[in-house]
mmCIF file as Biopython writes it, N, C-alpha, C and O atoms, coordinates in Angstrom:
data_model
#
loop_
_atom_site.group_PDB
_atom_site.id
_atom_site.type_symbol
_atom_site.label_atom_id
_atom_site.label_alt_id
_atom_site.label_comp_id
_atom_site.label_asym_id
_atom_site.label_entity_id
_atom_site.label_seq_id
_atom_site.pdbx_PDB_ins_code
_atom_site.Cartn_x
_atom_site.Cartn_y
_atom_site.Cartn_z
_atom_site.occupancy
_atom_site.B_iso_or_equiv
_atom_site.auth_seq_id
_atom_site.auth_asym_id
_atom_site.pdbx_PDB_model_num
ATOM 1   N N  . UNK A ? 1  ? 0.816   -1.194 0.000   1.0 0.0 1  A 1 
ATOM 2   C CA . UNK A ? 1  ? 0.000   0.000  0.000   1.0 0.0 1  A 1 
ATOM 3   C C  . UNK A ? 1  ? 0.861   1.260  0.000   1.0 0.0 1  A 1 
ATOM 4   O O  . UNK A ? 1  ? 0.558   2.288  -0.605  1.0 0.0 1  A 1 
ATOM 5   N N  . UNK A ? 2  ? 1.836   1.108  0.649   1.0 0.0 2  A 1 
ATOM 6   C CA . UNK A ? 2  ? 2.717   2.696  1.066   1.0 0.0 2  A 1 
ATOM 7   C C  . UNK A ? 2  ? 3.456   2.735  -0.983  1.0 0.0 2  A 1 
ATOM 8   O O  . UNK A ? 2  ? 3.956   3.727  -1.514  1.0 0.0 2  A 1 
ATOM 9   N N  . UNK A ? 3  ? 3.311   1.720  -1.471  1.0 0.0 3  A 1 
ATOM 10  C CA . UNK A ? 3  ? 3.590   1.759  -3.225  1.0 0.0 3  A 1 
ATOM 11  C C  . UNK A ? 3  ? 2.871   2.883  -3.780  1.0 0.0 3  A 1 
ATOM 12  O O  . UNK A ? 3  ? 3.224   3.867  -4.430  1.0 0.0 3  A 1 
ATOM 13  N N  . UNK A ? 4  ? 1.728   2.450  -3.327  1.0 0.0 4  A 1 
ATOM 14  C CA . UNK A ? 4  ? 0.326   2.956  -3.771  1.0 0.0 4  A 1 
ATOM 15  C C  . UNK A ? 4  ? 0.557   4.526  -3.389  1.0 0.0 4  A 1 
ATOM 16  O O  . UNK A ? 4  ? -0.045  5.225  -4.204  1.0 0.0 4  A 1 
ATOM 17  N N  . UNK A ? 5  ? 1.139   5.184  -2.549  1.0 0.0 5  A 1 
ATOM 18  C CA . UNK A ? 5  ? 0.543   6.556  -1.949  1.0 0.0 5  A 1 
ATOM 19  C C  . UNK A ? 5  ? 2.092   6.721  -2.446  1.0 0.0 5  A 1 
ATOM 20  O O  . UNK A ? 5  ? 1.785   7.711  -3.111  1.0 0.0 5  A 1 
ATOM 21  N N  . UNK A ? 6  ? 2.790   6.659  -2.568  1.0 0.0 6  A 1 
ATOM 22  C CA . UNK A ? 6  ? 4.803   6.904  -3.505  1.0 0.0 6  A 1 
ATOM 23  C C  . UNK A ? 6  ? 4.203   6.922  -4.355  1.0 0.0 6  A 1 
ATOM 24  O O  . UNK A ? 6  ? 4.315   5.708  -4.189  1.0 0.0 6  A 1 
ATOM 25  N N  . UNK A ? 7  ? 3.159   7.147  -5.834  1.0 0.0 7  A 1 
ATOM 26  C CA . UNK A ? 7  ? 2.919   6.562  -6.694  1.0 0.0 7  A 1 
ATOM 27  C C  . UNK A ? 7  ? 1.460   7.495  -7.023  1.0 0.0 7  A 1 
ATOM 28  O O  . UNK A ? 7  ? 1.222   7.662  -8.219  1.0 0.0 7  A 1 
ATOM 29  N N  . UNK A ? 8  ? 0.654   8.001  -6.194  1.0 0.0 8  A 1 
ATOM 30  C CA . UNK A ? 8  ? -0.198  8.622  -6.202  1.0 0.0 8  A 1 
ATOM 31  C C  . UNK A ? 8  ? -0.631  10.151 -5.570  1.0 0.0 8  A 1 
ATOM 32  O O  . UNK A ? 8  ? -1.697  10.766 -5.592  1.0 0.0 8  A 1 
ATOM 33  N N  . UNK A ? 9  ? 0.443   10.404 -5.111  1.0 0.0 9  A 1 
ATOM 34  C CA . UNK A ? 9  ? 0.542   11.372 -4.235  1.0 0.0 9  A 1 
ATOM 35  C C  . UNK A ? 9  ? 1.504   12.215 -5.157  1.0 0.0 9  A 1 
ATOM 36  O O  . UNK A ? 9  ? 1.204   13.397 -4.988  1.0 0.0 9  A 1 
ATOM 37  N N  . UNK A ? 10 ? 2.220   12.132 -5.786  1.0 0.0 10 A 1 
ATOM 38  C CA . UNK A ? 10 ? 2.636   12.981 -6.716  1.0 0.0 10 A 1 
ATOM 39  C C  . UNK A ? 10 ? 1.991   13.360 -8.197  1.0 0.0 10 A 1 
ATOM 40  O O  . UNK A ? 10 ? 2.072   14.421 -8.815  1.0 0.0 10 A 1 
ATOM 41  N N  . UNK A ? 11 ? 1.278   12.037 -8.573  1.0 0.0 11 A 1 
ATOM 42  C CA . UNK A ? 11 ? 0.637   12.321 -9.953  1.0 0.0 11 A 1 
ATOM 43  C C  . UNK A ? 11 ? -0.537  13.357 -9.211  1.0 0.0 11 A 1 
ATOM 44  O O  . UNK A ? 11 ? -0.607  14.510 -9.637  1.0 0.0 11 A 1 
ATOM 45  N N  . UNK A ? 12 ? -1.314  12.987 -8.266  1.0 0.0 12 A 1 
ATOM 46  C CA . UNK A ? 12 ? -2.505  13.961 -8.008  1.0 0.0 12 A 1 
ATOM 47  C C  . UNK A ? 12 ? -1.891  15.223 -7.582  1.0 0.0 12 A 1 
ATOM 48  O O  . UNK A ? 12 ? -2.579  16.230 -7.752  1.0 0.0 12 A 1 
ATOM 49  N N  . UNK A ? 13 ? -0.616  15.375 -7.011  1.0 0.0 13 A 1 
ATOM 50  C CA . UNK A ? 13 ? -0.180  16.995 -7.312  1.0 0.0 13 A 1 
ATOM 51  C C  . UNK A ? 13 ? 0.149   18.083 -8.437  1.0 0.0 13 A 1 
ATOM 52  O O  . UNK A ? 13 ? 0.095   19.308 -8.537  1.0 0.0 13 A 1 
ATOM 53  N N  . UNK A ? 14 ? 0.643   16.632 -9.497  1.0 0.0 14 A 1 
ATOM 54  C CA . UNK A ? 14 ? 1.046   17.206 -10.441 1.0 0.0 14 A 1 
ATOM 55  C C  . UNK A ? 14 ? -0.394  17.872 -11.492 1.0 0.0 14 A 1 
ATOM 56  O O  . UNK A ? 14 ? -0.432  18.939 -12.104 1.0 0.0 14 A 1 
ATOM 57  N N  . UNK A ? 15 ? -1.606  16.645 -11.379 1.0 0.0 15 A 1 
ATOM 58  C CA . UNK A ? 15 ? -2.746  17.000 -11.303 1.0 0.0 15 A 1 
ATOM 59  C C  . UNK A ? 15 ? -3.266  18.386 -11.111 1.0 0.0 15 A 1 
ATOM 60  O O  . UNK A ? 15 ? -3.455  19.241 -11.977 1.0 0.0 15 A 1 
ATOM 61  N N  . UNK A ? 16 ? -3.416  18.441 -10.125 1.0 0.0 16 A 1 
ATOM 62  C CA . UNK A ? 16 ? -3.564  19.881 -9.625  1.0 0.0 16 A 1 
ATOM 63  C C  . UNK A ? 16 ? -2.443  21.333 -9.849  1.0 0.0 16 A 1 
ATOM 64  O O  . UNK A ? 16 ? -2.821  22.503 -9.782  1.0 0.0 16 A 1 
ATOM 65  N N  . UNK A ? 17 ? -1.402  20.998 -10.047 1.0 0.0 17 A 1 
ATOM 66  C CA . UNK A ? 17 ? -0.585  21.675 -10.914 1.0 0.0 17 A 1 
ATOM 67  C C  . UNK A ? 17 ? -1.005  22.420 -12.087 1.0 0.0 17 A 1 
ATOM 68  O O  . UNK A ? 17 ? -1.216  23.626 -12.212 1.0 0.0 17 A 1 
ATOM 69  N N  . UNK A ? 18 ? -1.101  21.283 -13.086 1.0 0.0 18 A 1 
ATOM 70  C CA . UNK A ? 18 ? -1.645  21.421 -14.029 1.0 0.0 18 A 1 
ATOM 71  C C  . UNK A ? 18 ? -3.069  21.614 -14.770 1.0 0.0 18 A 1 
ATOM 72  O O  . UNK A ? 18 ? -3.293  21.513 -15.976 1.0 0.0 18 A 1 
ATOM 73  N N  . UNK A ? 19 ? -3.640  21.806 -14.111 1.0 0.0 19 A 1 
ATOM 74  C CA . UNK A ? 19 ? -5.485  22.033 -14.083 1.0 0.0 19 A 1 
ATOM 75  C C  . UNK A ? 19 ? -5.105  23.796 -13.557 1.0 0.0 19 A 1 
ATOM 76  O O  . UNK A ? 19 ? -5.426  24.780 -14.223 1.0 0.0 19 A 1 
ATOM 77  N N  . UNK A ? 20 ? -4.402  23.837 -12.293 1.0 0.0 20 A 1 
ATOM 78  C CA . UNK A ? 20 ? -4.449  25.471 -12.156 1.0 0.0 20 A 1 
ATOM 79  C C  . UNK A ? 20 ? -3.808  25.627 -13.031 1.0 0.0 20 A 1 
ATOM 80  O O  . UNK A ? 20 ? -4.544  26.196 -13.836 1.0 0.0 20 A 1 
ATOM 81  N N  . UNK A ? 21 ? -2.798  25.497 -13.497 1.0 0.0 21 A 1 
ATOM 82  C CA . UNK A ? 21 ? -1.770  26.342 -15.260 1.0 0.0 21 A 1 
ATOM 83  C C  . UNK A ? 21 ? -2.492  26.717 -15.905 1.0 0.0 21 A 1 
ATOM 84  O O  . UNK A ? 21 ? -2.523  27.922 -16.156 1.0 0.0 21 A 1 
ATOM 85  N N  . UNK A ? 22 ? -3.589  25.632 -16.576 1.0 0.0 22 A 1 
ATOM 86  C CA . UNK A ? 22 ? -4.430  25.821 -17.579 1.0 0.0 22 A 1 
ATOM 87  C C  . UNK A ? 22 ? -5.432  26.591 -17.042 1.0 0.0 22 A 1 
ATOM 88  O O  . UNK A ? 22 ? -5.896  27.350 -17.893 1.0 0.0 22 A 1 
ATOM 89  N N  . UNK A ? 23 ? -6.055  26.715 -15.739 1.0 0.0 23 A 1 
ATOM 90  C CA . UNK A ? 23 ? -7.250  27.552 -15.430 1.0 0.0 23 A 1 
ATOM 91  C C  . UNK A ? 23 ? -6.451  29.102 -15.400 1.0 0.0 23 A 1 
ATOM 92  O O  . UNK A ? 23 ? -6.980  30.102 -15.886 1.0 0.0 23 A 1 
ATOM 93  N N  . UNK A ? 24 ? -5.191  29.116 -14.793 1.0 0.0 24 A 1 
ATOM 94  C CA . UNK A ? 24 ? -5.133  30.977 -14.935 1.0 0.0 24 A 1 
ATOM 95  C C  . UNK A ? 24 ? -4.762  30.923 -16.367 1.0 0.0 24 A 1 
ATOM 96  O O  . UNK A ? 24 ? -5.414  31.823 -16.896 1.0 0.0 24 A 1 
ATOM 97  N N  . UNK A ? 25 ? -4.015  30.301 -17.298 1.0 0.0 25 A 1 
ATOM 98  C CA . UNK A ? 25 ? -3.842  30.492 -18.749 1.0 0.0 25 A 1 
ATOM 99  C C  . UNK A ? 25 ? -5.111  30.631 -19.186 1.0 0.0 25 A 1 
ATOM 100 O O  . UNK A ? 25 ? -5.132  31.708 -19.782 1.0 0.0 25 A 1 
ATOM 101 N N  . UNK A ? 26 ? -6.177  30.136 -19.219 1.0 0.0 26 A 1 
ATOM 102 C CA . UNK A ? 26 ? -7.937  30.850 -19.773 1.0 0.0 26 A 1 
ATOM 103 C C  . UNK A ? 26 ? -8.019  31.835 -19.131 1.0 0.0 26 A 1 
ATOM 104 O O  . UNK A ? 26 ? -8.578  32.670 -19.843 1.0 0.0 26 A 1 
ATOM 105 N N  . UNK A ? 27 ? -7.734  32.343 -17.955 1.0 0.0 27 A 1 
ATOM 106 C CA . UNK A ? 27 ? -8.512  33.348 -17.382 1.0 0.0 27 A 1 
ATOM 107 C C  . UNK A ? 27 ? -7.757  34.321 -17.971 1.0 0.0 27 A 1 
ATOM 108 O O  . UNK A ? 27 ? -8.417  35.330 -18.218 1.0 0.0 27 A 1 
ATOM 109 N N  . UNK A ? 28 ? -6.212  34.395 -18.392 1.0 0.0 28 A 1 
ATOM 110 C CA . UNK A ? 28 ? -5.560  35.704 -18.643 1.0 0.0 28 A 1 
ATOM 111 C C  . UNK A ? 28 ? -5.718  35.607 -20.213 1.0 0.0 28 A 1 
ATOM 112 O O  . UNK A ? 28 ? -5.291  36.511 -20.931 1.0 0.0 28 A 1 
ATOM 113 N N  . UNK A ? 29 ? -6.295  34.574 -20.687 1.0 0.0 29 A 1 
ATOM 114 C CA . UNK A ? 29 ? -6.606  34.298 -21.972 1.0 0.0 29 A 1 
ATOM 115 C C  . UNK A ? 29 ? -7.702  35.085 -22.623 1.0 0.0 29 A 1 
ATOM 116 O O  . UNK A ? 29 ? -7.638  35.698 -23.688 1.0 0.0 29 A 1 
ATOM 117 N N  . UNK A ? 30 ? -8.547  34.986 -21.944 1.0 0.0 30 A 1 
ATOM 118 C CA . UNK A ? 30 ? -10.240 35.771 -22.033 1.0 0.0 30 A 1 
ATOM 119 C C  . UNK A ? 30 ? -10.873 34.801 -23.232 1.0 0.0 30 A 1 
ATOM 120 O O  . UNK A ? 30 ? -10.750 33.653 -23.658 1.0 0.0 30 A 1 
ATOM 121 N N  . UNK A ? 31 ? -11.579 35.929 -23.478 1.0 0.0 31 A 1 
ATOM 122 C CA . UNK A ? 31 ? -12.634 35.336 -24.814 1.0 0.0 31 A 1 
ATOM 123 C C  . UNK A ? 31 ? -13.405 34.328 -24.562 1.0 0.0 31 A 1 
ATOM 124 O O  . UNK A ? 31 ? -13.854 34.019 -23.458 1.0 0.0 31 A 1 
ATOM 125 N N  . UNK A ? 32 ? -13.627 33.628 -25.887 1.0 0.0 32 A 1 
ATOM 126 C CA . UNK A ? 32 ? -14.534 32.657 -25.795 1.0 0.0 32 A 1 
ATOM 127 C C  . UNK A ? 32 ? -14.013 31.541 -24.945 1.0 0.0 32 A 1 
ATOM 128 O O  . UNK A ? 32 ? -14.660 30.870 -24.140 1.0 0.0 32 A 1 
ATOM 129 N N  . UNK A ? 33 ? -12.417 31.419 -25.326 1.0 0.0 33 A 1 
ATOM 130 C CA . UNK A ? 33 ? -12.124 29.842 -24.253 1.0 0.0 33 A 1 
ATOM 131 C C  . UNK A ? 33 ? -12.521 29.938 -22.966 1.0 0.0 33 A 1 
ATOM 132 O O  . UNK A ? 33 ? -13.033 29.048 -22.287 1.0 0.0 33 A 1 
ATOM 133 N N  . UNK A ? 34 ? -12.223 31.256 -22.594 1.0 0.0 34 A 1 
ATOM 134 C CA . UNK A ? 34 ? -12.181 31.635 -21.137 1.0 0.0 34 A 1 
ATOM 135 C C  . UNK A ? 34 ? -13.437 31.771 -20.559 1.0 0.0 34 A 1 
ATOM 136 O O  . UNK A ? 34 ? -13.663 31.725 -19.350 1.0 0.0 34 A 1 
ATOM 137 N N  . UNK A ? 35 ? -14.286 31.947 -21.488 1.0 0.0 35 A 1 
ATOM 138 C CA . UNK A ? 35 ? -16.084 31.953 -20.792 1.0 0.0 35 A 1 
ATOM 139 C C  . UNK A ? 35 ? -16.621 30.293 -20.799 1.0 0.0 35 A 1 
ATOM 140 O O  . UNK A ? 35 ? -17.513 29.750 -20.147 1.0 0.0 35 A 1 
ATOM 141 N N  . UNK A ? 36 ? -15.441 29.620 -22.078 1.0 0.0 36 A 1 
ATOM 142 C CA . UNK A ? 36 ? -16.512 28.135 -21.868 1.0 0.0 36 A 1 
ATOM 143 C C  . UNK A ? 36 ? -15.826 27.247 -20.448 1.0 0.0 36 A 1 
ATOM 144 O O  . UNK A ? 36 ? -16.422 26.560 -19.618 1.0 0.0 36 A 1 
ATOM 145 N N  . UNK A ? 37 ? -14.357 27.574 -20.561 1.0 0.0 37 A 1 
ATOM 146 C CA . UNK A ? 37 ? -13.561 26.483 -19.997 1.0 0.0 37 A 1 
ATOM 147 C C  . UNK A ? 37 ? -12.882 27.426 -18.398 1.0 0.0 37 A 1 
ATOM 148 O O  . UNK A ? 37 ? -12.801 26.536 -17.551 1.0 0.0 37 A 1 
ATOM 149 N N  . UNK A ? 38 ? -12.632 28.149 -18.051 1.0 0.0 38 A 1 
ATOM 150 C CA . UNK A ? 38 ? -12.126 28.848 -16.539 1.0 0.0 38 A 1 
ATOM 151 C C  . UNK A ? 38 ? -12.932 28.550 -14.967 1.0 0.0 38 A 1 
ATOM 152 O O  . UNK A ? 38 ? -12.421 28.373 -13.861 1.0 0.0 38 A 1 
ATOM 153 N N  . UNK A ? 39 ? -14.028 28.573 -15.282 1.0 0.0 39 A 1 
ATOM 154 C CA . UNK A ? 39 ? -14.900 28.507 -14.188 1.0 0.0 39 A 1 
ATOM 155 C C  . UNK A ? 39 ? -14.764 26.691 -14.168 1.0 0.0 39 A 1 
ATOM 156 O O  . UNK A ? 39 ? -14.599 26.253 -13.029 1.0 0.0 39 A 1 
ATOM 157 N N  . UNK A ? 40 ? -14.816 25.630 -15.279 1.0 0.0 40 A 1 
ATOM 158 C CA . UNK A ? 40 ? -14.763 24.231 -15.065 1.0 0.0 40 A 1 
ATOM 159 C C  . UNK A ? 40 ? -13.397 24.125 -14.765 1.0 0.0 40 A 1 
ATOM 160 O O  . UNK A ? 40 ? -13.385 23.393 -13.776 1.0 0.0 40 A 1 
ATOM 161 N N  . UNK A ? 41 ? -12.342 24.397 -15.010 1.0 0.0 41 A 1 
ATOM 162 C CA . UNK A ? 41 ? -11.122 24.077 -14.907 1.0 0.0 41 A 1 
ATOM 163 C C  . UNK A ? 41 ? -11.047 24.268 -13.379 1.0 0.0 41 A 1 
ATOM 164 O O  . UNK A ? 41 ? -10.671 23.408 -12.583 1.0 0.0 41 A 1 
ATOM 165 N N  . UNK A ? 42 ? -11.483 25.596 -13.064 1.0 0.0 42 A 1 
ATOM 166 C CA . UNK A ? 42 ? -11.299 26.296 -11.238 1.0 0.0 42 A 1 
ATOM 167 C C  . UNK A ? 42 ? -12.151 24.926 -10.260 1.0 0.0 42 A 1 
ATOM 168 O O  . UNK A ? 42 ? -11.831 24.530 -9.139  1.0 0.0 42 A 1 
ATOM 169 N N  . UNK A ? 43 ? -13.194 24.470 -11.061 1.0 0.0 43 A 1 
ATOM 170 C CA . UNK A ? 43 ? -13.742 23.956 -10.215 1.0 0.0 43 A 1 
ATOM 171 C C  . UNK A ? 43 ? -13.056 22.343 -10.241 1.0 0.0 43 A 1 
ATOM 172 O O  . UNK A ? 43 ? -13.043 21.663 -9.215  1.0 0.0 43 A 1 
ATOM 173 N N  . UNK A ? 44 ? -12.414 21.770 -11.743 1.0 0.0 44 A 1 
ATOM 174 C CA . UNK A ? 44 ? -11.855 20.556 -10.964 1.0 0.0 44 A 1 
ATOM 175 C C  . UNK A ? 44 ? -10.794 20.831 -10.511 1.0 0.0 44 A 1 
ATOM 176 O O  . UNK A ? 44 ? -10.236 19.781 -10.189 1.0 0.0 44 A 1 
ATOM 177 N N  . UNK A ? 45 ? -9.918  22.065 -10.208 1.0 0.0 45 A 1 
ATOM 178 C CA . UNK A ? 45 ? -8.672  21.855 -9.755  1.0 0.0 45 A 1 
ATOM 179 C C  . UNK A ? 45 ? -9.023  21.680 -7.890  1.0 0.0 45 A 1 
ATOM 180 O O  . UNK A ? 45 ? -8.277  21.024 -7.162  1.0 0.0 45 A 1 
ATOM 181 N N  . UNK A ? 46 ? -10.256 22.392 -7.389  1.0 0.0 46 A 1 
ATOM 182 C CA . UNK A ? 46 ? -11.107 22.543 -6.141  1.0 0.0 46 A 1 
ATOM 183 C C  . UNK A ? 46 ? -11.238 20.676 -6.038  1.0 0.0 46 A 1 
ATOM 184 O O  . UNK A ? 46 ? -10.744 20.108 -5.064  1.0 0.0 46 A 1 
ATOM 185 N N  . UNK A ? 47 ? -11.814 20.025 -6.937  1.0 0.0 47 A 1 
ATOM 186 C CA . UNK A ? 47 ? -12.177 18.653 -6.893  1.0 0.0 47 A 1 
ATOM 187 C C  . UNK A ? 47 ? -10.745 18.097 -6.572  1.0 0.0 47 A 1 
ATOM 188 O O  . UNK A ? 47 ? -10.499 17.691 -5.436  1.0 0.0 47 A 1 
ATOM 189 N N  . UNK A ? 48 ? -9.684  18.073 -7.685  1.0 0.0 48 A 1 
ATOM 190 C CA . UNK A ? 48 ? -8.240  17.136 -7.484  1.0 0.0 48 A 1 
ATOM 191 C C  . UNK A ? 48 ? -8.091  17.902 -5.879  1.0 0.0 48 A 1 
ATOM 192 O O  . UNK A ? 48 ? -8.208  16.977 -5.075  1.0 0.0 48 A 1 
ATOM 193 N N  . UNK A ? 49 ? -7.924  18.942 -5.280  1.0 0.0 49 A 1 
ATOM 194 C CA . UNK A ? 49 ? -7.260  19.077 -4.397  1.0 0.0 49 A 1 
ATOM 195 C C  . UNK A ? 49 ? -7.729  18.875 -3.543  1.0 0.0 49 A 1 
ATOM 196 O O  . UNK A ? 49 ? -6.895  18.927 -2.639  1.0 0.0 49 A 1 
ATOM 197 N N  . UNK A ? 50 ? -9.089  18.536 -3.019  1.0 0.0 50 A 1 
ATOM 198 C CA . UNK A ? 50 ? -9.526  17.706 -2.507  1.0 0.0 50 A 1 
ATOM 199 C C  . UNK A ? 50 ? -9.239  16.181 -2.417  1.0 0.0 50 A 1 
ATOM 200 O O  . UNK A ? 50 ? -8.788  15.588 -1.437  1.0 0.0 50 A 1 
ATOM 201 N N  . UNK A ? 51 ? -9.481  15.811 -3.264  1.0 0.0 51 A 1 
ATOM 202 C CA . UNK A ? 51 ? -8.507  13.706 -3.359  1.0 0.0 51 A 1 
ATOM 203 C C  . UNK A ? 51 ? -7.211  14.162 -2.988  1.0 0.0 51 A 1 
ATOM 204 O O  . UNK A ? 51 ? -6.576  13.330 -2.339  1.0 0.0 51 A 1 
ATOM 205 N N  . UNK A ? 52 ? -6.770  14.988 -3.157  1.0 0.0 52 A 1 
ATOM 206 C CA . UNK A ? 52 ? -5.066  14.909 -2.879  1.0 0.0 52 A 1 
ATOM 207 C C  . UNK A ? 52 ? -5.144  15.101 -1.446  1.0 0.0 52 A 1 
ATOM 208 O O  . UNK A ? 52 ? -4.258  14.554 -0.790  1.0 0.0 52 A 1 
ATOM 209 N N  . UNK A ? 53 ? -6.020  15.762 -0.830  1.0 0.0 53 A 1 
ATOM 210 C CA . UNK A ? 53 ? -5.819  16.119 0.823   1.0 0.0 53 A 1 
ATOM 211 C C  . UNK A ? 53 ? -5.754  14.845 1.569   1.0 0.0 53 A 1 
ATOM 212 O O  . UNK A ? 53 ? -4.936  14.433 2.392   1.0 0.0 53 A 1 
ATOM 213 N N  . UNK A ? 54 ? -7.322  14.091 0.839   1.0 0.0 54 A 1 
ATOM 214 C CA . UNK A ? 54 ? -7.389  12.757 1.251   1.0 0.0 54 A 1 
ATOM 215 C C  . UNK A ? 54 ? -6.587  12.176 0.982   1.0 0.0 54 A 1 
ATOM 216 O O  . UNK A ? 54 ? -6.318  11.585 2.028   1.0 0.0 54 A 1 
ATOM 217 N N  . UNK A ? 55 ? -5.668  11.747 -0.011  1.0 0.0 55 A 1 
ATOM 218 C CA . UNK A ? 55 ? -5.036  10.427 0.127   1.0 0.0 55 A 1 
ATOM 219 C C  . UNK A ? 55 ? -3.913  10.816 0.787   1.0 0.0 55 A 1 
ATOM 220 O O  . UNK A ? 55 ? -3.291  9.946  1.397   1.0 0.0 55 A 1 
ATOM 221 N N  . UNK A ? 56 ? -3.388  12.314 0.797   1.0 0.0 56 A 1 
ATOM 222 C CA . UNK A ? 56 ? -2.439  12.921 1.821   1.0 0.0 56 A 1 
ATOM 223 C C  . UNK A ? 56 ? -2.543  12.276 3.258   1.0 0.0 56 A 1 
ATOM 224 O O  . UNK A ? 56 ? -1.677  11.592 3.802   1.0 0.0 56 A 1 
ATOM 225 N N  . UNK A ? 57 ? -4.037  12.707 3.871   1.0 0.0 57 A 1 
ATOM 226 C CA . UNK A ? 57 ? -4.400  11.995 5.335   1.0 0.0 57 A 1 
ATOM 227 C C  . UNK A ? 57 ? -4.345  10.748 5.424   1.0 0.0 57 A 1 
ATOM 228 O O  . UNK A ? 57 ? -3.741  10.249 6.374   1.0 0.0 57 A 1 
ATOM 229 N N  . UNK A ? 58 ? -4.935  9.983  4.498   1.0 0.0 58 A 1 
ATOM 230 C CA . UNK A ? 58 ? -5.375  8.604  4.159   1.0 0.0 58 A 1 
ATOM 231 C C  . UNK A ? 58 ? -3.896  7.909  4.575   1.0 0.0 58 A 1 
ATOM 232 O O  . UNK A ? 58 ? -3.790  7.089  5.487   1.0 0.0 58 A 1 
ATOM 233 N N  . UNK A ? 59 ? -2.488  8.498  3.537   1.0 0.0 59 A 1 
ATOM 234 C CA . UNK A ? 59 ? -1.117  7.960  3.857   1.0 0.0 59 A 1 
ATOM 235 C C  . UNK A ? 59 ? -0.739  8.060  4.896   1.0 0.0 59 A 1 
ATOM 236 O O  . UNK A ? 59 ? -0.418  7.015  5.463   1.0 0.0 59 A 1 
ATOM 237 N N  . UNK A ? 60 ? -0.574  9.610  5.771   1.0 0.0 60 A 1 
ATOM 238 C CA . UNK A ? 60 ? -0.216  9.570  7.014   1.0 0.0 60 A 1 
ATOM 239 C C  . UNK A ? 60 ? -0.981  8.607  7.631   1.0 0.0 60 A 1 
ATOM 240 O O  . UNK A ? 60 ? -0.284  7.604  7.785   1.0 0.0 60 A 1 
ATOM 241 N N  . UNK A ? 61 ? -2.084  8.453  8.050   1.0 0.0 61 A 1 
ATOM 242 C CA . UNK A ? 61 ? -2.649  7.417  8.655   1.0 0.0 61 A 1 
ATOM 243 C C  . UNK A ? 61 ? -2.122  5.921  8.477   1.0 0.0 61 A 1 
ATOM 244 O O  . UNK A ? 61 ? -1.834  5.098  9.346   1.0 0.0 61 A 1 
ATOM 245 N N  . UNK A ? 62 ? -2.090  5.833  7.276   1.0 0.0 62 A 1 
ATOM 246 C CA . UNK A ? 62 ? -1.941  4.205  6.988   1.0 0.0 62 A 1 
ATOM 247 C C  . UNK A ? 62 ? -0.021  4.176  7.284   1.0 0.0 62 A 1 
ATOM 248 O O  . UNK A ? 62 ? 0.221   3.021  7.638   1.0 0.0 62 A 1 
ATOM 249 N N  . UNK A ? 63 ? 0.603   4.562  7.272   1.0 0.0 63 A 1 
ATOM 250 C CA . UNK A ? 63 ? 2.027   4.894  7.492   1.0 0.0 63 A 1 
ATOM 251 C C  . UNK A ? 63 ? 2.338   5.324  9.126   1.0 0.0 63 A 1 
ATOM 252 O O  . UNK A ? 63 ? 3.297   4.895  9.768   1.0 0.0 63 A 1 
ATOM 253 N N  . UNK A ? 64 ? 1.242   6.324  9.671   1.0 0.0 64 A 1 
ATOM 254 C CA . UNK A ? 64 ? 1.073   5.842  11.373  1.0 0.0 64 A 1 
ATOM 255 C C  . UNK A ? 64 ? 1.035   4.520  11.881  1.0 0.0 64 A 1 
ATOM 256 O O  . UNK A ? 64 ? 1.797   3.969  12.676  1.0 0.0 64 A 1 
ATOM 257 N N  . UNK A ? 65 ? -0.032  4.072  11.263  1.0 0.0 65 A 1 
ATOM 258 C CA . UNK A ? 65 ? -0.761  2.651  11.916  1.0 0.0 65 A 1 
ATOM 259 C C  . UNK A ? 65 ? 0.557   1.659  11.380  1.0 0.0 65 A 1 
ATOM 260 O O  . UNK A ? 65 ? 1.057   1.181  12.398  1.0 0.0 65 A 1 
ATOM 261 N N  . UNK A ? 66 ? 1.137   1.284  10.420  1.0 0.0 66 A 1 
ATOM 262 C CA . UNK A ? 66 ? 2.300   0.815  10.157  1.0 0.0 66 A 1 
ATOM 263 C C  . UNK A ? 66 ? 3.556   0.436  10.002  1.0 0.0 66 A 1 
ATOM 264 O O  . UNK A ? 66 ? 4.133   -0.545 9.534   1.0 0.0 66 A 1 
ATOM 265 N N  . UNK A ? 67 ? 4.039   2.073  10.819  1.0 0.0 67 A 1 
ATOM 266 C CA . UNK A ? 67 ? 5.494   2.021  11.314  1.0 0.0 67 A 1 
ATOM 267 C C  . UNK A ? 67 ? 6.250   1.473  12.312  1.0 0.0 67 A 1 
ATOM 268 O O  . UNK A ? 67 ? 7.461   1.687  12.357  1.0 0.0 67 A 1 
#
């Protein structure tokens, strides 16, 4: 399991990385991209960083209970 969170805990940052890049790149973008796609982008980067908190806690925990 501790594979699992070495292994997932960086892609879901990088995740969220990259969802905000692209959400301020629309927003300083404007126009049409920026009215269809800024407000969805803001809101899954809100979603990934959420799972990332969790599996953040989720590891400490399981890496408490295990050491």
């Amino acid at each position: 399991m501790d594979r699992v969170f070495d292994i997932l805990i960086p892609v879901l940052l990088l995740a969220v990385t990259a969802t905000l890049a692209v959400g301020v790149y629309s927003l300083l973008r404007g126009g049409q991209f920026s009215r269809s796609y800024s407000n969805k982008l803001m809101r899954l980067r809100v979603l990934l960083q959420a799972i990332a908190v969790l599996v953040l806690v989720a590891a400490f925990i399981w890496r408490g209970q295990h050491s």
